[in-house]
N, C-alpha and C positions, 0 to 999 in steps of 0.2 A: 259601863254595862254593854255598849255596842260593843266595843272590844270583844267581849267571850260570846258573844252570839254568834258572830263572825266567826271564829274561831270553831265551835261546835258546828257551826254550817258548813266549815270547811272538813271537819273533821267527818261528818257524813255523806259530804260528796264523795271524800275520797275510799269510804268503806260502800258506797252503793256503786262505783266504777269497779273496785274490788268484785262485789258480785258478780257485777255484768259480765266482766271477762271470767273467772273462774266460771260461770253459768254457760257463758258463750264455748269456751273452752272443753267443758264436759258435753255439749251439746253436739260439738263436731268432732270428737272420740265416738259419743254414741254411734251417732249418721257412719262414719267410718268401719267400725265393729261392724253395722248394718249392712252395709254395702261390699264390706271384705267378701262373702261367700258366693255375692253374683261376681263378682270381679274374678273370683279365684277359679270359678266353674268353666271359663274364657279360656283358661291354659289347657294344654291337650295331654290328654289322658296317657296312663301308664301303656297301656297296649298300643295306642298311638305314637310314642315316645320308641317302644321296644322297635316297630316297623323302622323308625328315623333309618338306620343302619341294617345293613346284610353282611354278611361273611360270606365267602367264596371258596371253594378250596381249590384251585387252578392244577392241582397235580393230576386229575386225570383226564384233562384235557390232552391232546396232542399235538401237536403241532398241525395247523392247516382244518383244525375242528373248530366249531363256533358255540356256543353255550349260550341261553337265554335267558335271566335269573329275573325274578321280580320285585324290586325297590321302589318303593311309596307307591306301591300298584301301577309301576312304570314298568315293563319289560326293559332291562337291559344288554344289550351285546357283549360278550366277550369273546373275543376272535383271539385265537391264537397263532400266530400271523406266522408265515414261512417267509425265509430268506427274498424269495421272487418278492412277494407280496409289501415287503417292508423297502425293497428297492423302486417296486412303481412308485409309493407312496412317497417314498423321498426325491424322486426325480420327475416332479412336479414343476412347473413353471408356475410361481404363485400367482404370477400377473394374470396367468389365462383362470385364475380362480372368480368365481364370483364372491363367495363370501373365504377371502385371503387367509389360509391359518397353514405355515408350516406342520410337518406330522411330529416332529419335536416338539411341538406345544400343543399336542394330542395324548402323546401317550407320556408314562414315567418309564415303561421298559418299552424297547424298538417291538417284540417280538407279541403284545401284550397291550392288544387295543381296546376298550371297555367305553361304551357309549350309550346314552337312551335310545332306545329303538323306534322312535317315535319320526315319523316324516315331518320337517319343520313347515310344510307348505299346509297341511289341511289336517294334520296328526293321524294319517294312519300308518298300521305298521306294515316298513319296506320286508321285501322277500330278500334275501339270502342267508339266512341263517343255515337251513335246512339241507339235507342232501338233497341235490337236483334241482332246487331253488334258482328261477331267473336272477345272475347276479348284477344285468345291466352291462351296458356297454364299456364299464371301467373297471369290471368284477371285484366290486364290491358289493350295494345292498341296490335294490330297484324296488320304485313303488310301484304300482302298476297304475293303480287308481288316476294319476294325473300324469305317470312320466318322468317322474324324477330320478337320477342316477347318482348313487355315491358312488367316490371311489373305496379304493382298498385302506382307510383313513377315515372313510364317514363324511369325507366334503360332499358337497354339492356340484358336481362338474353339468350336468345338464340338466331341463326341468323348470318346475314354477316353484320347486320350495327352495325362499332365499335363502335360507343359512343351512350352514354342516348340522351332519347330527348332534346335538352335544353332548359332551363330557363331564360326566357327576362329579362329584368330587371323591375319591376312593386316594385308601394309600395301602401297599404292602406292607401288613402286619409281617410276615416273614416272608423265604424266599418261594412258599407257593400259596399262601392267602392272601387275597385284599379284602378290605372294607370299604364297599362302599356306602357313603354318605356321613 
């Protein structure tokens, strides 16, 4: 008679661990189903998502004109750079650079420089976009506020802000749109 007691005792333990987990198991679906809507609310929005990206349409720019567009509520620069312009820029000594970046690892076309406008030292934004615009002593961009000087490239050749301008990530959808970001 011990024999089958043991046995139905086993038999119950192992249907009341069945509960547990099956209980335990619909318990942390529940909390999960619960938790999904604040979790999801965290991802950014369709109109947030649309800003990610700009299009550009670079054909009526001219050569030697600068354009200002605005990406993630960043101003960006698009300079469309003349022959002289693309020659300072490449005959550069990197060494006398403070923060070192070839113009080849600037832009994807020589003629076609696209950068945040943003001064890296204190974030404001440099002047040369504009006609008559101070464009600093490498005629490129100058900030006024502290003194900083890019060149025709966006580096940093004089000044307290350490690094170049940077460069978003954009590519040429065809041969006169980019997108950037």
């Amino acid at each position: 008679m011990s024999s089958t007691v043991g046995k139905d005792h086993d038999k119950e333990a192992s249907r009341r661990d069945f509960l547990f987990i099956t209980a335990g198991a619909a318990s942390l679906v529940g909390a999960g189903m619960a938790v999904w809507p604040f979790i999801n609310s965290m991802n950014p929005a369709k109109d947030t998502l649309a800003l990610a990206s700009t299009e550009v349409d670079l054909s009526p720019i001219e050569e030697g004109q600068r354009l200002t567009v605005m990406w993630r509520k960043k101003p960006v620069f698009i300079d469309h750079r003349t022959k002289d312009q693309i020659d300072q820029a490449r005959n550069v000594e990197l060494s006398t650079l403070k923060d070192p970046q070839s113009d080849s690892e600037r832009v994807q076309r020589p003629e076609w420089l696209v950068m945040v406008g943003i001064c890296t030292h204190l974030g404001c934004i440099p002047k040369g976009q504009r006609t008559g615009d101070q464009l600093g002593e490498y005629k490129g961009w100058f900030c006024p506020c502290h003194g900083s000087h890019y060149d025709t490239s966006g580096r940093i050749r004089k000044g307290p802000a350490p690094t170049n301008l940077p460069v978003p990530p954009y590519k040429f959808t065809n041969e006169t749109t980019i997108q950037i970001g």
